[in-house]
HTML snippet that shows the backbone in 3Dmol.js (N, CA, C, O; Angstrom):
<script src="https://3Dmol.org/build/3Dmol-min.js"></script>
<div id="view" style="width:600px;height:400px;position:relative"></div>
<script>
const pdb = `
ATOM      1  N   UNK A   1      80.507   9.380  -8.493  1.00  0.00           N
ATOM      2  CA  UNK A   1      80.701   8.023  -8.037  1.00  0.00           C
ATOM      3  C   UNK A   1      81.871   7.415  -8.809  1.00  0.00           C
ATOM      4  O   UNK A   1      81.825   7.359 -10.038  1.00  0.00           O
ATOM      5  N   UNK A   2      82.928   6.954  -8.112  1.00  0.00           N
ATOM      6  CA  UNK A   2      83.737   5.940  -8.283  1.00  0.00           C
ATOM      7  C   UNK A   2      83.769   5.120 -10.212  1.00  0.00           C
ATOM      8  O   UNK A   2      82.721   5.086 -10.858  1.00  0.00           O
ATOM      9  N   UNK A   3      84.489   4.821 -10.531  1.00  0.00           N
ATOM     10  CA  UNK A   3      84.095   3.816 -10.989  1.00  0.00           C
ATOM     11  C   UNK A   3      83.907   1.789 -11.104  1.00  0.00           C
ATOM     12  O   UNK A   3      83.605   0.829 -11.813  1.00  0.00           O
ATOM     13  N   UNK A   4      84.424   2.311  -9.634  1.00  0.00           N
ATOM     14  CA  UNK A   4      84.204   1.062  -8.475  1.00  0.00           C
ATOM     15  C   UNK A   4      83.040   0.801  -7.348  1.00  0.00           C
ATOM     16  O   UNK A   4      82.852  -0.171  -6.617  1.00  0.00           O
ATOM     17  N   UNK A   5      82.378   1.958  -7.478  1.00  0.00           N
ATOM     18  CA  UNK A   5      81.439   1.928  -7.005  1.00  0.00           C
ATOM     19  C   UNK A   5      80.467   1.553  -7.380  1.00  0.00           C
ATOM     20  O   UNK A   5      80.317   1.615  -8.600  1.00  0.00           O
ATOM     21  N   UNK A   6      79.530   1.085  -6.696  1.00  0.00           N
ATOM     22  CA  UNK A   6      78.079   0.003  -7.324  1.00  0.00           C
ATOM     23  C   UNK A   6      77.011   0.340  -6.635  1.00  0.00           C
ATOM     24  O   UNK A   6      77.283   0.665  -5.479  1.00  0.00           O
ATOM     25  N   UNK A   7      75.611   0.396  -6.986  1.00  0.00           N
ATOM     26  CA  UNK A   7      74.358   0.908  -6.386  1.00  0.00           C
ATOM     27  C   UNK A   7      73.943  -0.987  -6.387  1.00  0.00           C
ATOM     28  O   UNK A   7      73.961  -1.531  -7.491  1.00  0.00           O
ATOM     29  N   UNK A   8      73.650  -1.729  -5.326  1.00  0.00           N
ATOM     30  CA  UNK A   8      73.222  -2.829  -4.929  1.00  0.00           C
ATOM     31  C   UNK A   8      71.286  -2.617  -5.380  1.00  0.00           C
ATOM     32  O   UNK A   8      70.604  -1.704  -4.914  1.00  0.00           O
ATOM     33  N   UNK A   9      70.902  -3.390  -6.076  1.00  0.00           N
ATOM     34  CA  UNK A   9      69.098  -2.875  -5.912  1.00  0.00           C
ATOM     35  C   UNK A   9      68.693  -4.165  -5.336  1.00  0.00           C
ATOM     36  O   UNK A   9      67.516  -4.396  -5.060  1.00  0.00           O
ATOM     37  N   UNK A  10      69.421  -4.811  -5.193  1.00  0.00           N
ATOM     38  CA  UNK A  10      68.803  -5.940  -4.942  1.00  0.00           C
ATOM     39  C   UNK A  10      69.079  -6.912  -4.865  1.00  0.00           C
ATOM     40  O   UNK A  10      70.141  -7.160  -5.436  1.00  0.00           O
ATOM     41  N   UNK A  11      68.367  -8.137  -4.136  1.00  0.00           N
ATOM     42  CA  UNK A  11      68.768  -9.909  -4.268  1.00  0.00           C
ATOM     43  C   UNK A  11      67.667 -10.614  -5.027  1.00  0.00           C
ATOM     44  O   UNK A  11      66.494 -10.711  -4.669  1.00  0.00           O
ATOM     45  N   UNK A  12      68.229 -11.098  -6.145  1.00  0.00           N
ATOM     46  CA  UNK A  12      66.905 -11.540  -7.514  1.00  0.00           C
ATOM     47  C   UNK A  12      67.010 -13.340  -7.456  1.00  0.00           C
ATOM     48  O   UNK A  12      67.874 -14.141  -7.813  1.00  0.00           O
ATOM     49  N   UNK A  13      65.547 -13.479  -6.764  1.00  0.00           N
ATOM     50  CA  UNK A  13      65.588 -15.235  -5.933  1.00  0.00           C
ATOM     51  C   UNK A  13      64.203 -15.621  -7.224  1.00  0.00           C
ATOM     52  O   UNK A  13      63.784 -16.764  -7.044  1.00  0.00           O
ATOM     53  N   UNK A  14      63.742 -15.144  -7.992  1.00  0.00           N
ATOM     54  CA  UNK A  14      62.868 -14.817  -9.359  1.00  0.00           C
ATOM     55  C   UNK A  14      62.595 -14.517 -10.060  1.00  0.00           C
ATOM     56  O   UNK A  14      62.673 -13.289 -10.041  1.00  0.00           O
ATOM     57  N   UNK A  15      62.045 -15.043 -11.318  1.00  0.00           N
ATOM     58  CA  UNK A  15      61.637 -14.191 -12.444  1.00  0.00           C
ATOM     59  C   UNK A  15      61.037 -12.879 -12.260  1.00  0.00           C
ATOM     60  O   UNK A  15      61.172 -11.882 -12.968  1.00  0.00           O
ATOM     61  N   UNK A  16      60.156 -13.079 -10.892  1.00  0.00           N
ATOM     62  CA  UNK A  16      59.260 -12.062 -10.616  1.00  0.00           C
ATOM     63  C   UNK A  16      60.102 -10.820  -9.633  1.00  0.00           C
ATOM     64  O   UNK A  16      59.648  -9.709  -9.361  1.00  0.00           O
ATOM     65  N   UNK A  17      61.347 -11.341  -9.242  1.00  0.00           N
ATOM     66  CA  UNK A  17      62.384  -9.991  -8.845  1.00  0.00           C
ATOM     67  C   UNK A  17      63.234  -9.517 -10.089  1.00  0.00           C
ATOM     68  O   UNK A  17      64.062  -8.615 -10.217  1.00  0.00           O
ATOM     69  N   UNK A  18      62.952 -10.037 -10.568  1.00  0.00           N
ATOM     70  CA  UNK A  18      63.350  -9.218 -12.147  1.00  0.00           C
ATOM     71  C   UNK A  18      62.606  -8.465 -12.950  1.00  0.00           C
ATOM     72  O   UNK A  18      63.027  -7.507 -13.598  1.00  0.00           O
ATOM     73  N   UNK A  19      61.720  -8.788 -12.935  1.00  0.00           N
ATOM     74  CA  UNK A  19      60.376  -8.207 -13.618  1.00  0.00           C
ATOM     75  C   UNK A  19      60.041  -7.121 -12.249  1.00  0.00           C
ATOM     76  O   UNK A  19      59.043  -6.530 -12.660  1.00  0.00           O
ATOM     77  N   UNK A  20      60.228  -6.776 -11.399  1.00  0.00           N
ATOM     78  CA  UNK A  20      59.677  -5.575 -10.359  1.00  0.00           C
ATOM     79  C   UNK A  20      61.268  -4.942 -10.618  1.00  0.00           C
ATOM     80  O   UNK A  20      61.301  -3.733 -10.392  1.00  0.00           O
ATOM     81  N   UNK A  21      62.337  -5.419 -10.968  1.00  0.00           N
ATOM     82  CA  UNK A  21      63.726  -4.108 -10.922  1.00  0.00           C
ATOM     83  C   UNK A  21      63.411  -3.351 -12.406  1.00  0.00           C
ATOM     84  O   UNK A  21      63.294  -2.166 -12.721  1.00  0.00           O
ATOM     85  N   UNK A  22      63.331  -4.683 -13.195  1.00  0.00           N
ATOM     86  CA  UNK A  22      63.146  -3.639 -14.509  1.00  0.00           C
ATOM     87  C   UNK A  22      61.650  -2.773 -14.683  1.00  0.00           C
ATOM     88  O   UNK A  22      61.572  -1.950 -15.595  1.00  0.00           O
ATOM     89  N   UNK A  23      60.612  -2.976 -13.875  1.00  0.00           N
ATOM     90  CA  UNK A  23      59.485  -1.970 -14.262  1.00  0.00           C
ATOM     91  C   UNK A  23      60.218  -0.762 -13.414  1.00  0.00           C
ATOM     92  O   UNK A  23      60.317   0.270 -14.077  1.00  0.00           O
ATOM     93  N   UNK A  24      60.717  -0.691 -12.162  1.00  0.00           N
ATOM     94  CA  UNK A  24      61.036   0.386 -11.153  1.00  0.00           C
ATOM     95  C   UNK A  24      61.996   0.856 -12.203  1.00  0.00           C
ATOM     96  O   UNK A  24      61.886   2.018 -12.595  1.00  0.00           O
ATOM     97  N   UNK A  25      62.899   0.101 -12.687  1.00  0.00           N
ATOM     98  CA  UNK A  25      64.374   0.652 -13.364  1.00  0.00           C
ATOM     99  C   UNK A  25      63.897   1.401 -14.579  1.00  0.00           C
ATOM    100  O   UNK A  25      64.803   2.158 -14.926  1.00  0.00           O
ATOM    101  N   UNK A  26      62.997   1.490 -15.257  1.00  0.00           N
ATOM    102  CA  UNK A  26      62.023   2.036 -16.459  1.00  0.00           C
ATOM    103  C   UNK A  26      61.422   3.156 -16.235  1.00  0.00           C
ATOM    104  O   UNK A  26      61.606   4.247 -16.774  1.00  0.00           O
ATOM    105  N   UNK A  27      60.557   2.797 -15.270  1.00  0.00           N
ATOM    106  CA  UNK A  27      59.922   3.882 -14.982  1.00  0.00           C
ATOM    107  C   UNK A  27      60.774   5.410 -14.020  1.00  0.00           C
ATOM    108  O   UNK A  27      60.444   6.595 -13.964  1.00  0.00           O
ATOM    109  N   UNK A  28      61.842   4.713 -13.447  1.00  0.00           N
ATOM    110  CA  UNK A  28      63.193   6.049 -13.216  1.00  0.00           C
ATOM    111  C   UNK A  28      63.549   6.410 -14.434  1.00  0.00           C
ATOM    112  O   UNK A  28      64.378   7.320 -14.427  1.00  0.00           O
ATOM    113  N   UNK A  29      63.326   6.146 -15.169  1.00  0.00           N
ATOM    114  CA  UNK A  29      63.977   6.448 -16.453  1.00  0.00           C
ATOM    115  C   UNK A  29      63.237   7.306 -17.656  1.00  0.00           C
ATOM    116  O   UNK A  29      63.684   7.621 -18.759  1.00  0.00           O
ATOM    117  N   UNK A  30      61.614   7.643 -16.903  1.00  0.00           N
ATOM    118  CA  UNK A  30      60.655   7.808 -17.319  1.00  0.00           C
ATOM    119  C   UNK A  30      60.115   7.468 -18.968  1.00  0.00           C
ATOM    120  O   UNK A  30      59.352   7.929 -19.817  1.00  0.00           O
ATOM    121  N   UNK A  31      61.173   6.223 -18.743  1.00  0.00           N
ATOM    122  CA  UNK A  31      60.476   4.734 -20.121  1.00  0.00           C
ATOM    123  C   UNK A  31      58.692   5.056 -19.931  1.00  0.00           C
ATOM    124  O   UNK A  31      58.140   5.699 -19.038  1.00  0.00           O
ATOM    125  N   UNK A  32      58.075   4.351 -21.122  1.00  0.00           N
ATOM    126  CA  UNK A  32      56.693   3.624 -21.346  1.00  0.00           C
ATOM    127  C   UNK A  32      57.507   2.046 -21.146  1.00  0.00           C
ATOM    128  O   UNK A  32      58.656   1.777 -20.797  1.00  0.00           O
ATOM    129  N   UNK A  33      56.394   1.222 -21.523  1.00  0.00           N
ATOM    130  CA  UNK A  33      56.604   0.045 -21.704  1.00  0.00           C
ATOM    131  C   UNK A  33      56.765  -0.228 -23.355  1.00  0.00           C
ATOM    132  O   UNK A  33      57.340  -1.272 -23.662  1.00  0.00           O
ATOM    133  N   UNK A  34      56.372   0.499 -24.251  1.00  0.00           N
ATOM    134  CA  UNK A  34      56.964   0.650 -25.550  1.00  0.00           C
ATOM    135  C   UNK A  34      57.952   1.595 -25.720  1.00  0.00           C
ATOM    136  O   UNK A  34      58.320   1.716 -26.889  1.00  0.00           O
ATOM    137  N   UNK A  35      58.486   2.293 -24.916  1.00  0.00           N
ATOM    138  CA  UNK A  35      59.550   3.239 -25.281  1.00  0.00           C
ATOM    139  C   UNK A  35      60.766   1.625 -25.159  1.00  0.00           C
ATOM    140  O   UNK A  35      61.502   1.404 -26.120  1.00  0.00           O
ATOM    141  N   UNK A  36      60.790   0.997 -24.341  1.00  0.00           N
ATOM    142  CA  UNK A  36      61.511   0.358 -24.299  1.00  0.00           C
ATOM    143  C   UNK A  36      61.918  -1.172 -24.298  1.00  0.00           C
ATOM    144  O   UNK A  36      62.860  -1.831 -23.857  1.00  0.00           O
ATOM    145  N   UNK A  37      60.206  -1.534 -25.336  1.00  0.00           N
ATOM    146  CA  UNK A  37      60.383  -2.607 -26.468  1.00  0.00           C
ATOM    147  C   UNK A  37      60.929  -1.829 -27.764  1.00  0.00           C
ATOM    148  O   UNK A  37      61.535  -2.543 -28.563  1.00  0.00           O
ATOM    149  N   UNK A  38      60.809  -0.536 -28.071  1.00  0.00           N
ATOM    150  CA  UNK A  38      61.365  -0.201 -29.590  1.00  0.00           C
ATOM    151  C   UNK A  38      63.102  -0.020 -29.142  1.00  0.00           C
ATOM    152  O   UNK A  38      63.896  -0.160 -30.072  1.00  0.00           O
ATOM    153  N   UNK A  39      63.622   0.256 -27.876  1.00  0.00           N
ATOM    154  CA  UNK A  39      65.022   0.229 -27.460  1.00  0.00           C
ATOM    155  C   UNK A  39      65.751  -0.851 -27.454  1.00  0.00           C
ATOM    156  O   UNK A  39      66.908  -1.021 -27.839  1.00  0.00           O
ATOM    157  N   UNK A  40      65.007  -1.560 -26.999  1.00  0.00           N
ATOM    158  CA  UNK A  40      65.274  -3.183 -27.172  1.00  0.00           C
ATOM    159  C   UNK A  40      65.044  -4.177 -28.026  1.00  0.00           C
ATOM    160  O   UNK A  40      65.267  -5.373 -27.834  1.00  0.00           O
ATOM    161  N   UNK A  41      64.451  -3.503 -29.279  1.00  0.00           N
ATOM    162  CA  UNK A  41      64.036  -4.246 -30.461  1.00  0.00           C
ATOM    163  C   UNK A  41      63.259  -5.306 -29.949  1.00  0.00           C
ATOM    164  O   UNK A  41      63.310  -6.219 -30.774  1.00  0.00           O
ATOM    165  N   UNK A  42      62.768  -5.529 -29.264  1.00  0.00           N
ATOM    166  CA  UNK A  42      61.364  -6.648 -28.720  1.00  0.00           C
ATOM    167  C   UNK A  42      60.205  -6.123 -28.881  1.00  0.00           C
ATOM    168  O   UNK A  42      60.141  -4.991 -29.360  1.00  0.00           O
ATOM    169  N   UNK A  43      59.012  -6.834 -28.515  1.00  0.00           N
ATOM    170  CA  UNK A  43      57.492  -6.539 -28.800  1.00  0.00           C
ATOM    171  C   UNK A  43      57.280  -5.905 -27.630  1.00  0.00           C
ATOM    172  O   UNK A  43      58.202  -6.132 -26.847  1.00  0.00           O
ATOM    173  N   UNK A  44      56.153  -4.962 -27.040  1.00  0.00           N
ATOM    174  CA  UNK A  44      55.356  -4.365 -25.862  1.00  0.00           C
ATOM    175  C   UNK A  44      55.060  -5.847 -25.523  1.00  0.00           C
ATOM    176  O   UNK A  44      55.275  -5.959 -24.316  1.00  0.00           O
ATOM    177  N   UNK A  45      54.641  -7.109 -26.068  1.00  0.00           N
ATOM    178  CA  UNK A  45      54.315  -8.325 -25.431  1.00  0.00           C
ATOM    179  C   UNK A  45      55.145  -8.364 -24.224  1.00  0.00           C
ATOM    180  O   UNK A  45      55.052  -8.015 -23.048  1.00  0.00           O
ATOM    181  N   UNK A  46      56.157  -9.039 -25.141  1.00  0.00           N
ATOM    182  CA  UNK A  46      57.908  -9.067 -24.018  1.00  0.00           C
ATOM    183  C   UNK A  46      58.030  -8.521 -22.779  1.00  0.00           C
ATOM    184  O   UNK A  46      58.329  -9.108 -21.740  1.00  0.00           O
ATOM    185  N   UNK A  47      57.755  -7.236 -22.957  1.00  0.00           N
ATOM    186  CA  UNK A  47      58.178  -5.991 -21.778  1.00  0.00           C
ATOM    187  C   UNK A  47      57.591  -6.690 -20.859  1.00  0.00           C
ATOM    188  O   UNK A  47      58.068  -7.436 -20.004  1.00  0.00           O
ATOM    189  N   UNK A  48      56.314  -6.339 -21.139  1.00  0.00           N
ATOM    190  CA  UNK A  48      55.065  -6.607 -20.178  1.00  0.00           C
ATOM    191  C   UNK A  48      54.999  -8.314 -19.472  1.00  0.00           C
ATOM    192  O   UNK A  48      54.507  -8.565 -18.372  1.00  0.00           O
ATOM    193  N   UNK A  49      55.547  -9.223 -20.302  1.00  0.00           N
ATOM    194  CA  UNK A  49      55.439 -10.495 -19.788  1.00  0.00           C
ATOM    195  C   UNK A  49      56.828 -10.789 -18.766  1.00  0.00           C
ATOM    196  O   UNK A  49      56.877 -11.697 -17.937  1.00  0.00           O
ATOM    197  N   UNK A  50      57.692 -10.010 -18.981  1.00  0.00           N
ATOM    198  CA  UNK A  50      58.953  -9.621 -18.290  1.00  0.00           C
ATOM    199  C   UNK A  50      58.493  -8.811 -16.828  1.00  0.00           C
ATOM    200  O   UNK A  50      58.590  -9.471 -15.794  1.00  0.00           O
ATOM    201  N   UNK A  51      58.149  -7.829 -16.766  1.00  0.00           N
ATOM    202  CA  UNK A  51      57.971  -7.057 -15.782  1.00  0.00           C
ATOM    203  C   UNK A  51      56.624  -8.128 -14.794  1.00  0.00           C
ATOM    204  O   UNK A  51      56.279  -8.094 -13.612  1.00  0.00           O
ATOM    205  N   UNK A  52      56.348  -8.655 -15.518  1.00  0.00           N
ATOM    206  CA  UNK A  52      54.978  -9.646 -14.593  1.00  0.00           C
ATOM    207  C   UNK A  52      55.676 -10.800 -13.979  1.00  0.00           C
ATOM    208  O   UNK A  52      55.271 -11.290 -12.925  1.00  0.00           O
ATOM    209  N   UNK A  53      56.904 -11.330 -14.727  1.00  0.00           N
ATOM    210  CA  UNK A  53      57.701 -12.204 -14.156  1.00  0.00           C
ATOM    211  C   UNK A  53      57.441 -13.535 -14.323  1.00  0.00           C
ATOM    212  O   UNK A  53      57.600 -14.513 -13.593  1.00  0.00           O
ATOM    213  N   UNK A  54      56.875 -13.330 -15.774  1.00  0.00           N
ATOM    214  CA  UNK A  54      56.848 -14.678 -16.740  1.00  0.00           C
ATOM    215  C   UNK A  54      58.224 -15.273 -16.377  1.00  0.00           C
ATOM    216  O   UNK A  54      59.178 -14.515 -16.202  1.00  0.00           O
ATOM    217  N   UNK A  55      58.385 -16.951 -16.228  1.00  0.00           N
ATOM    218  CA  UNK A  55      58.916 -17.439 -16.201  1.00  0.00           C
ATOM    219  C   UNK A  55      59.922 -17.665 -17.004  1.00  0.00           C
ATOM    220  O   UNK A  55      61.124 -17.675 -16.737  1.00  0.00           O
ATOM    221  N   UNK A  56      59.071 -17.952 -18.589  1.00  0.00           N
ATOM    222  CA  UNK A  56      59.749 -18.417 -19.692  1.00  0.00           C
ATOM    223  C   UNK A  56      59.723 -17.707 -21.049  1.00  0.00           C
ATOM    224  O   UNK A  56      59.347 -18.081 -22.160  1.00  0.00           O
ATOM    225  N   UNK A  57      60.538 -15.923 -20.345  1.00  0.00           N
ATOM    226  CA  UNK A  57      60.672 -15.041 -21.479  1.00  0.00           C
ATOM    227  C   UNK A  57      62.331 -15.587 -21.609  1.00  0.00           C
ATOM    228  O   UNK A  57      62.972 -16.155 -20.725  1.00  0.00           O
ATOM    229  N   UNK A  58      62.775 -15.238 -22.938  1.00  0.00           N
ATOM    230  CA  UNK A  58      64.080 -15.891 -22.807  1.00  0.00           C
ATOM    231  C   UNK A  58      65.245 -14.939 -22.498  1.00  0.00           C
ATOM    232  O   UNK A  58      65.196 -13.715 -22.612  1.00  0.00           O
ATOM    233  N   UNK A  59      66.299 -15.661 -22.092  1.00  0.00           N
ATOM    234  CA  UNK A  59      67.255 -14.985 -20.999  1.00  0.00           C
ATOM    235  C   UNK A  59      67.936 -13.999 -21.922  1.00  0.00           C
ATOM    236  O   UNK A  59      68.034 -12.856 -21.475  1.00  0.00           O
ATOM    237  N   UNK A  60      68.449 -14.244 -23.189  1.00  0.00           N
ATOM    238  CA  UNK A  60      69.602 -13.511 -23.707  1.00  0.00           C
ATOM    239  C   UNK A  60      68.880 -11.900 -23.862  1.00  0.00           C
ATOM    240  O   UNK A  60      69.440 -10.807 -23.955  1.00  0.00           O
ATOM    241  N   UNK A  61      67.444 -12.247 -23.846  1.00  0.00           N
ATOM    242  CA  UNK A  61      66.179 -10.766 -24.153  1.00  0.00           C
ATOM    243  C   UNK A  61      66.439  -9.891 -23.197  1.00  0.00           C
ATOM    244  O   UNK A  61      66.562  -8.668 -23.262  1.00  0.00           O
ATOM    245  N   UNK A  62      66.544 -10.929 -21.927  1.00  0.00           N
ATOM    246  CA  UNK A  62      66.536 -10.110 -20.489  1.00  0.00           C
ATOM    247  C   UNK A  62      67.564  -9.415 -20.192  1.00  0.00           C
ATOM    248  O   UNK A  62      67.608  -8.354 -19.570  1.00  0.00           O
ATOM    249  N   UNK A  63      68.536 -10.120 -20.717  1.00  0.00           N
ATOM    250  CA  UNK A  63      70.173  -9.529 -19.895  1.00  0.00           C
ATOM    251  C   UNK A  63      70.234  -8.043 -21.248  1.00  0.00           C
ATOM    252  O   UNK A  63      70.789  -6.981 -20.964  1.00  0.00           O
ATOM    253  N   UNK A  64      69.614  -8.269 -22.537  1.00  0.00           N
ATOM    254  CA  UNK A  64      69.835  -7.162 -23.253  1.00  0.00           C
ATOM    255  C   UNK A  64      68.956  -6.250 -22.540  1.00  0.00           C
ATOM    256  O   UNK A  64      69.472  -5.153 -22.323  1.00  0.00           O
ATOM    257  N   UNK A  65      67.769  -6.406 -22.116  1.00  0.00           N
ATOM    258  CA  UNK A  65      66.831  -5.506 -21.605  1.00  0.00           C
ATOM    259  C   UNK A  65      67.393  -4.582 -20.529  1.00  0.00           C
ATOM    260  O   UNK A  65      67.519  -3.358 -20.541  1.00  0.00           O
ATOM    261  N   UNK A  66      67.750  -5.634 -19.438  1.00  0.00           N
ATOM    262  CA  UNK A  66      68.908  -4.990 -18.459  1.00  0.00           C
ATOM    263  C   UNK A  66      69.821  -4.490 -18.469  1.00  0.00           C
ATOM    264  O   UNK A  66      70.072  -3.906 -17.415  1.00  0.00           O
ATOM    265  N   UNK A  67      70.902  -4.377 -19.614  1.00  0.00           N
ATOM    266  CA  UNK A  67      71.805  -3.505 -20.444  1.00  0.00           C
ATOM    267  C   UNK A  67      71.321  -2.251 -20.983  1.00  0.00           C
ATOM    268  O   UNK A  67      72.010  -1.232 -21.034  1.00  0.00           O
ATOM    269  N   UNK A  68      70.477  -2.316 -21.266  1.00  0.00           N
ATOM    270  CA  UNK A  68      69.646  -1.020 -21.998  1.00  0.00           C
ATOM    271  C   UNK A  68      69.604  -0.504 -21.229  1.00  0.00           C
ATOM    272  O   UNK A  68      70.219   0.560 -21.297  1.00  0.00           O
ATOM    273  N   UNK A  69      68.732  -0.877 -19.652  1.00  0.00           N
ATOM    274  CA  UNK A  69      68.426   0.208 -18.594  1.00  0.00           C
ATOM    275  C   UNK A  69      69.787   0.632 -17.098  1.00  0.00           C
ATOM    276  O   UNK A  69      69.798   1.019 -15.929  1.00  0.00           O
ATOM    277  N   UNK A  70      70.636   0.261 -18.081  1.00  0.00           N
ATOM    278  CA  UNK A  70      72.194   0.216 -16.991  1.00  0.00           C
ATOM    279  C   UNK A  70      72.248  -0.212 -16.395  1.00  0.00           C
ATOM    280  O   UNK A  70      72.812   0.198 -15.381  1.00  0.00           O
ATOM    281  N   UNK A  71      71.531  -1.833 -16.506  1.00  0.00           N
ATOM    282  CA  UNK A  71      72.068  -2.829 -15.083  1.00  0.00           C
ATOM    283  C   UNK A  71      72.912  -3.658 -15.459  1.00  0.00           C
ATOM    284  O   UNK A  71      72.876  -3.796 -16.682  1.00  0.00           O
ATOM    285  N   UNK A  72      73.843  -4.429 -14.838  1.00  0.00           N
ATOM    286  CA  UNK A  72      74.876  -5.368 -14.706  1.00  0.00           C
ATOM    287  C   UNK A  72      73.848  -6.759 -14.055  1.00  0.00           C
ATOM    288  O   UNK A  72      72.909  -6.582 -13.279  1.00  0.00           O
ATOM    289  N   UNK A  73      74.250  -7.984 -14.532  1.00  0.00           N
ATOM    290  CA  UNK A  73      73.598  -8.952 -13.938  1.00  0.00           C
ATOM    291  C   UNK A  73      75.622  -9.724 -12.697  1.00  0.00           C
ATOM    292  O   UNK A  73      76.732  -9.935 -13.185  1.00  0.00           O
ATOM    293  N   UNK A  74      75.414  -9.798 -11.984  1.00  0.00           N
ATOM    294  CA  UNK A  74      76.207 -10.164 -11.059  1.00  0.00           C
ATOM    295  C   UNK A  74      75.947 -11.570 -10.327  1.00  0.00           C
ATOM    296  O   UNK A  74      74.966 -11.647  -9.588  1.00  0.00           O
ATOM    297  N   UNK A  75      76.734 -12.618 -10.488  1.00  0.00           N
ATOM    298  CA  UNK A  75      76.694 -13.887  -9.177  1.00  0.00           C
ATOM    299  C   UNK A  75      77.723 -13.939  -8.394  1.00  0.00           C
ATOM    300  O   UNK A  75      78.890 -13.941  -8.785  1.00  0.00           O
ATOM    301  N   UNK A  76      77.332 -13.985  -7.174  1.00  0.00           N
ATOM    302  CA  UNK A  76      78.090 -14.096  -6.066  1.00  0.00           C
ATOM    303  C   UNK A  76      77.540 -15.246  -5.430  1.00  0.00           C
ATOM    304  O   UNK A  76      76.338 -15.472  -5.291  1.00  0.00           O
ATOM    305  N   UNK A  77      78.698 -16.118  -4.969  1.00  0.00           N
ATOM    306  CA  UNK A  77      78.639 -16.912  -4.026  1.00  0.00           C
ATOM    307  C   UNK A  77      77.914 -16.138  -2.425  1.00  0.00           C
ATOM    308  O   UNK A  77      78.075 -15.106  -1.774  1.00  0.00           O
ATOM    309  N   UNK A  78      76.966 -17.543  -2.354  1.00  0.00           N
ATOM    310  CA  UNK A  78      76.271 -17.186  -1.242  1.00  0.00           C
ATOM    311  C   UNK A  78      76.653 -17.872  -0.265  1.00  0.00           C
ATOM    312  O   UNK A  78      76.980 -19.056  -0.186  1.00  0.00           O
ATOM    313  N   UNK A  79      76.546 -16.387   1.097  1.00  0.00           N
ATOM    314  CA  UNK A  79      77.925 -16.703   2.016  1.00  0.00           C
ATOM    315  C   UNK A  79      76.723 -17.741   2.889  1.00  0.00           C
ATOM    316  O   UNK A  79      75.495 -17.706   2.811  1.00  0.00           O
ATOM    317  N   UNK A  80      77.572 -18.599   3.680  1.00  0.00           N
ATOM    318  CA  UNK A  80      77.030 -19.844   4.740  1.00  0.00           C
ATOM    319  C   UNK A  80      76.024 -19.334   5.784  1.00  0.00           C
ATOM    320  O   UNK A  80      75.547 -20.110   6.612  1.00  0.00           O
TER     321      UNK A  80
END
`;
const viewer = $3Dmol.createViewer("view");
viewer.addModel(pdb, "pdb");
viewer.setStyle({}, {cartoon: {color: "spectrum"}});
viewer.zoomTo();
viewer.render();
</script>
């Protein structure tokens, strides 16, 4: 693949479409849910309150979490 090329997983309208990319994105990866609080230096709490789509885990945790498992966070204007 390219290095212009991009795998789309998704349109994230929630906490809780974030929390279902990163359990799917983990478990391809054949992560635990502590393999990848000790990757991410966070608690198994975290993971787990993340993947459930707690509202108010905090963001800078998430976007590292999502870095860890090779995702890019992306905004695009939404077309009319």
């Amino acid at each position: 693949m390219a290095d212009t090329e991009k795998i789309l997983f998704g349109m994230v309208t929630s906490a809780g479409d974030v929390g279902r990319l990163v359990s799917r994105r983990r478990k391809a990866q054949g992560l635990t849910q502590a393999d990848l609080a000790g990757l991410g230096q966070t608690g198994n709490r975290f993971i787990g309150e993340l993947e459930r789509g707690k509202g108010t885990v905090q963001f800078d945790k998430v976007l590292h979490v999502l870095k860890l498992l090779g995702l890019d966070v992306v905004v695009v204007e939404r077309g009319s």
